[in-house]
N, C-alpha and C positions, 0 to 999 in steps of 0.2 A: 593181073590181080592187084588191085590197091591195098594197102595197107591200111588195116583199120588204128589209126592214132587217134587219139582222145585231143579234141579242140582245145585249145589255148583254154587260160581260167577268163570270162567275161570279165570285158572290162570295166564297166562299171554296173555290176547287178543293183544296188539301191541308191537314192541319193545321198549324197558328199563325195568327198574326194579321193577319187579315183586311188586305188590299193596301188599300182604301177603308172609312172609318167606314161605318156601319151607314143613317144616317141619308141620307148624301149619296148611297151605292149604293143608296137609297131612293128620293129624288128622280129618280133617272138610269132604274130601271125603270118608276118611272111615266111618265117621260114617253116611255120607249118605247113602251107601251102607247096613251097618248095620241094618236102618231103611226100607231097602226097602226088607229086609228080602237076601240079594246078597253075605252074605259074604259065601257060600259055595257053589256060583254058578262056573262056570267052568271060566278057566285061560282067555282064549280067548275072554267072552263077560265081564269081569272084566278090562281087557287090554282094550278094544275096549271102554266101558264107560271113562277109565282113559284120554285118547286120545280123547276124543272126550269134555270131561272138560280140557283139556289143557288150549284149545284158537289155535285162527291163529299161532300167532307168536311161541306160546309155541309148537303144533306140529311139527315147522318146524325147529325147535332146538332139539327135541326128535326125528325124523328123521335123524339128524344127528350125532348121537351119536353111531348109532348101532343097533343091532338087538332087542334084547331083547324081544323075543316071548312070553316071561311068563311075568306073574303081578309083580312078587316079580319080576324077572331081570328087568321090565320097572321102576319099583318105584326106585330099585337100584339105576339105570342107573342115574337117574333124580336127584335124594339126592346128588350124587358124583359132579353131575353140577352145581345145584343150591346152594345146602346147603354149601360149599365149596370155590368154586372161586368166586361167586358172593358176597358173603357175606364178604369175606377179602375185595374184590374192595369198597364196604360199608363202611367197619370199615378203611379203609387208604383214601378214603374220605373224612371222618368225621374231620371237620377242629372246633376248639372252635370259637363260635360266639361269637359277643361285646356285654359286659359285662355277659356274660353267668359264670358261679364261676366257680373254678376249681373242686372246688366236685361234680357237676352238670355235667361236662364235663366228669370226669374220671369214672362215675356210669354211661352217656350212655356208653362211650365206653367197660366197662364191660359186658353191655348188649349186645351190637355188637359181642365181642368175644365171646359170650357163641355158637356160628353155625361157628365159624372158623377154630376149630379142633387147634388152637396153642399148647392145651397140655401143657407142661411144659416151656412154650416157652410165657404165654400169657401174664404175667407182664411185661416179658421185652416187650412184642409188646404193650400193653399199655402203660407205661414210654416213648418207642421212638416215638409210635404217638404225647404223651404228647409234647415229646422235639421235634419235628418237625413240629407241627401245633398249639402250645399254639400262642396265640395274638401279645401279648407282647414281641416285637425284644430281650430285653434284659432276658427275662426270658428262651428264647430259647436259646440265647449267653450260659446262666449261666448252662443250664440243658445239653447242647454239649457239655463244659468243663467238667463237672463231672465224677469222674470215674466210669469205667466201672461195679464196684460194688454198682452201687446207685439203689436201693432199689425202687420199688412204691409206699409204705409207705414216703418214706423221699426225694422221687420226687415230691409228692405232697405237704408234710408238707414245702418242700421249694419253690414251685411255689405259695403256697398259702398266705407265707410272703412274698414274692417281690410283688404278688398282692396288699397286705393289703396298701405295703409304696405309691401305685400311689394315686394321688388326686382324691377325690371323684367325680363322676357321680352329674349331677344335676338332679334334678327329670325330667324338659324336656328336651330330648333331642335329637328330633325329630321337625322340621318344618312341621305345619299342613296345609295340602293345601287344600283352600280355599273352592275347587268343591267337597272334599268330609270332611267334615267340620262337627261336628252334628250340629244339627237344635237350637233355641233359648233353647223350650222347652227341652232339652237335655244338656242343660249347669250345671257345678258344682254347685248343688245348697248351696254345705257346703259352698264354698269359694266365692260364688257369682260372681266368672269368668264367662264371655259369650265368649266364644273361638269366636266363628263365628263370631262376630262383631270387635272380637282383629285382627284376621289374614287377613279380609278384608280391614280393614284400614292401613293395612301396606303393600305396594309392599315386592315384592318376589325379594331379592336380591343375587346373587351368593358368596361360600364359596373364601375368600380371599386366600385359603391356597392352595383347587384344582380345582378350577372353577365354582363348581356342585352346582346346585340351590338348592336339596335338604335337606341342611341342612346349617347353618349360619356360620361365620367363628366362628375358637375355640371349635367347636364340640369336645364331646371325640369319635364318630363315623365319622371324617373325616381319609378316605384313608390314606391322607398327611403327618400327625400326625406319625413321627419317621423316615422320608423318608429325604435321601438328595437330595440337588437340583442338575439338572443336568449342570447348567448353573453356578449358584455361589457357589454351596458348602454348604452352609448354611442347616439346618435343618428344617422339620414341611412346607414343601410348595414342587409344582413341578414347574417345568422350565416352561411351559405353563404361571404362574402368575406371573414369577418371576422380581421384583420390582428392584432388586438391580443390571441388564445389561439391552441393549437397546432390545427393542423388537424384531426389526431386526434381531439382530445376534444369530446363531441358535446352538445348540453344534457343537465344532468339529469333525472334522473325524480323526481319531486316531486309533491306535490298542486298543483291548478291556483290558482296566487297569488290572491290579492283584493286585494292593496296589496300595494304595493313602497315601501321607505326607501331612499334615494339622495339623494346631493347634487347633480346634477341636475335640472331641473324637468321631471316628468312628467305627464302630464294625467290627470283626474279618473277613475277607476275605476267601470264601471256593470256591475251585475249584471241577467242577466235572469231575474226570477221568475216563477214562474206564480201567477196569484192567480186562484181559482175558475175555471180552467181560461183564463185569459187572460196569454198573457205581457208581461209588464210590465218595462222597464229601471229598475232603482232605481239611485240614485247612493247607494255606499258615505260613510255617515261615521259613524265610532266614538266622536266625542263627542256623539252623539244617544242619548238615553236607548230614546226609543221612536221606532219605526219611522212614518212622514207620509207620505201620499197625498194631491196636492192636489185639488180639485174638480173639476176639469173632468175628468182623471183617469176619478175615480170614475161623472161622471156619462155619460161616452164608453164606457168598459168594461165598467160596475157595474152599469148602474142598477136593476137586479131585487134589488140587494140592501139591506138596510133599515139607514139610518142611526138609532143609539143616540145617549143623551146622552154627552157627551166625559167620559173616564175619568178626567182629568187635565187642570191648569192648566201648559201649556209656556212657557219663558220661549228666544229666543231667545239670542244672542250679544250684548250690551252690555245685558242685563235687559230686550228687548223682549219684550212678550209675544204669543205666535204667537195669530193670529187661526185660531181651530177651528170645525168645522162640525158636528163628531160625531164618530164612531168606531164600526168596521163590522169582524164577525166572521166571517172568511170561510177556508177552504181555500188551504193555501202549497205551492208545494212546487219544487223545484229538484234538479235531477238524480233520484239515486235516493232522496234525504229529502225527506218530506213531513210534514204538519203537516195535522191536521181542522178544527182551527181557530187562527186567530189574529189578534186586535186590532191594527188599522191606527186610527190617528189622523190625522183629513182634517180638512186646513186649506183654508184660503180662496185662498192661492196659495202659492209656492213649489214648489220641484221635488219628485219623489218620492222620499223617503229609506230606505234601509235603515239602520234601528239599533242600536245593542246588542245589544237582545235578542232582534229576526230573526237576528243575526250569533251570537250565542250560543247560540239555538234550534238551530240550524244546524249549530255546531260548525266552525266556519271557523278555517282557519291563517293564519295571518300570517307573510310571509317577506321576507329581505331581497333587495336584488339582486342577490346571491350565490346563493340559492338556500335559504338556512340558514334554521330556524325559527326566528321571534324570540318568540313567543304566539303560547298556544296559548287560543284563548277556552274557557273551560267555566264551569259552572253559578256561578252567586258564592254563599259561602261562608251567607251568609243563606238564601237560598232553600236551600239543600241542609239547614242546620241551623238552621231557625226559631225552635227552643223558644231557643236559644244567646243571640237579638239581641235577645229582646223582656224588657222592665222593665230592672232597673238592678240592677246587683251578679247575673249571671247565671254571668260567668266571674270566680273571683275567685284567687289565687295564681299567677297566671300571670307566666312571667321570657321576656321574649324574647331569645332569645337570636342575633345575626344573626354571620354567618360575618365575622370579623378573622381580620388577618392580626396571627404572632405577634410583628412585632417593635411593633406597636402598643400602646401603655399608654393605658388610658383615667385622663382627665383629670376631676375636678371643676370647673364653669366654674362662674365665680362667678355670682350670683343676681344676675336682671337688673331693673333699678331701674323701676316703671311710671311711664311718663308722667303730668302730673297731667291732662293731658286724659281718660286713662283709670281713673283711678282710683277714679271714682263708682260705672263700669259693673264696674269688678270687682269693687268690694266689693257693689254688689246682686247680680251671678252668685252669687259666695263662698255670701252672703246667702241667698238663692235654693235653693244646693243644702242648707243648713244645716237649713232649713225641711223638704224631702223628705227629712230622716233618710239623704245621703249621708255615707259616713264618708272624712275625707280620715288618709290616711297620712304622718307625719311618719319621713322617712327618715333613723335614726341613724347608718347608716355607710357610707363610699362601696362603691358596689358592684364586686364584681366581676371582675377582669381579663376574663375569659369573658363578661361581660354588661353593657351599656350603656344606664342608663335617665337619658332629659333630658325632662323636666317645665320646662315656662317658660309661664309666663301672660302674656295678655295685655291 
């Protein structure tokens, strides 16, 4: 006589995500089966129990997977779906909640990755969840900057110092509302608080920073809290409340910024590009000649495409020079401009840059906090007119002439005396150009009110 046992709970009755991992709702029907004495019954009513504990929604995703006649290929079939893709979309959701610690966050997410299969691969996918979904704007700033050999050991022991320096949490901090309030009898009886009769006597007033009744202003759990306005600039508030323009006027309409100038400290600006149909956050900066992708980068999103010899010798900030791997020719493209091809320069680590002349390719505005355009990038004056820059003596009678104002007199300054430390190397330059048949001009009279030319060597 069998045992009548009640089947496992379905695994997944409606769509979303599954109430039990894939794995563990796995364990739990075999050992039903187990008990119901089934594990040496035949393929087909083992298949046919399996499917029929699915659930709705889960048979009609196990339908769509294939065939799978047998119990081992249906269980397969299932583990590859669920245990897998579903489980990474979990763990890259997994954002740290307020005030949740950093050890608390980086143990679940350990836990997430143990059904993701990352393999050798799963620190760093912990670390860049860390540096992508940590709370705190600036400890993401600091954890994007770091290089590419930063460690989840010393990811975390540095997320967990920038945490330590914020201001502490006050014990409430949370607005109790009123309707669901505990009762008299339920009040603190150590501290002798009656919450119900505190929050009753006090109207329910809106957060000054973003609107929201739920919580008071100065919350450490207000939205607002590290956000600029979009109205004045200012910090810790949205344009909706914002105090310091008229209500009336509403933002601009404008191209969408890529840098802001302010004398406030703003955080680093990332664009997202698409490169060969993958998008990619670059970090804006317009004293990079050429646009850098670092290695790992390349080898995580890329690697189907073929690294060249490096185009170019880059020299960092204080004359280091950037350690490069190649440079790789690939498809750009960002909103509605696109690009068939174009040279990315992949170093060994560092973050990913957009430069110059992705920025100029592009045709990007630059504006201030106000909204005003300050540059406009376009083609440099070389590239558009090549025959112009090449040999010597190509542009010759030229007076530049720069906008004065007229109460201005321009002045002859007297000729400045060269140091004798210097005086060797200028007379072999002099020297130098005398030999390539340069012809130098000897100026007979001062020029110009209209025009201002200063020659000074050095």
């Amino acid at each position: 006589m069998e045992l009548a046992l009640p089947p496992p709970t379905p695994f997944l009755a409606l769509p979303g995500e599954p109430p039990v991992p894939w794995i563990r709702w796995l364990e739990s029907f075999e050992t039903y089966l187990a008990a119901l004495g089934l594990e040496e019954a035949s393929n087909p009513r083992r298949r046919a129990l399996l499917v029929h504990c699915l659930g709705t929604e889960g048979q009609r995703i196990f339908r769509t997977l294939g065939q799978g006649k047998k119990y081992k290929e249906a269980t397969k079939l299932l583990k590859a779906h669920f245990a897998v893709i579903l489980r990474r979309i979990v763990f890259r959701q997994r954002k740290q909640k307020v005030s949740e610690s950093v050890q608390h966050y980086v143990a679940d997410l350990r836990s997430l990755a143990v059904f993701c299969k990352f393999g050798d691969m799963e620190e760093e996918m912990i670390r860049d969840q860390l540096a992508e979904h940590a709370t705190h704007p600036k400890i993401r700033e600091k954890l994007i900057m770091s290089p590419d050999d930063l460690t989840l050991k010393k990811a975390t022991e540095l997320t967990s110092q920038l945490a330590s320096r914020a201001p502490p949490q006050p014990a409430l901090t949370q607005h109790v509302d009123p309707e669901r309030s505990p009762s008299p009898a339920s009040s603190d009886t150590d501290t002798g608080i009656n919450y119900t009769a505190r929050t009753r006597s006090q109207p329910r007033r809106s957060c000054g920073n973003c609107g929201s009744s739920s919580h008071m202003s100065r919350a450490p759990t207000c939205p607002a809290r590290g956000q600029a306005c979009q109205r004045c600039g200012k910090d810790n508030h949205f344009a909706k409340v914002c105090r310091s323009a008229p209500a009336g006027v509403g933002p601009r309409s404008a191209p969408t910024p890529i840098h802001s100038v302010s004398s406030a400290r703003v955080s680093f600006k990332m664009c997202t590009v698409e490169i060969d149909g993958v998008c990619v956050p670059l970090l804006l900066d317009t004293g990079a000649a050429l646009s850098l992708l670092n290695w790992a980068t390349v080898k995580r999103f890329l690697p189907h495409v073929m690294l060249q010899t490096p185009s170019a010798v880059l020299h960092g900030y204080g004359n280091a020079q950037i350690d490069l791997v190649g440079s790789l020719s690939c498809s750009v493209r960002h909103g509605n401009k696109s690009m068939a091809s174009f040279t990315f320069q992949v170093a060994r680590h560092g973050a990913n840059l957009m430069g110059l002349d992705l920025i100029t390719s592009f045709g990007f505005t630059f504006m201030d906090s106000c909204g005003a355009k300050i540059l406009q990038v376009s083609t440099p004056w070389e590239q558009r007119w090549p025959a112009l820059f090449s040999g010597l003596g190509c542009i010759s009678a030229f007076i530049h002439q720069p906008l004065l104002h007229v109460d201005i007199h321009p002045v002859i300054q007297p000729l400045r005396r060269i140091p004798l430390a210097l005086r060797d190397d200028v007379t072999a330059e002099l020297t130098k150009l005398l030999d390539i048949d340069f012809k130098l001009c000897k100026a007979k009279e001062a020029a110009p009110r209209s025009t201002f030319v200063d020659k000074m060597w050095y």
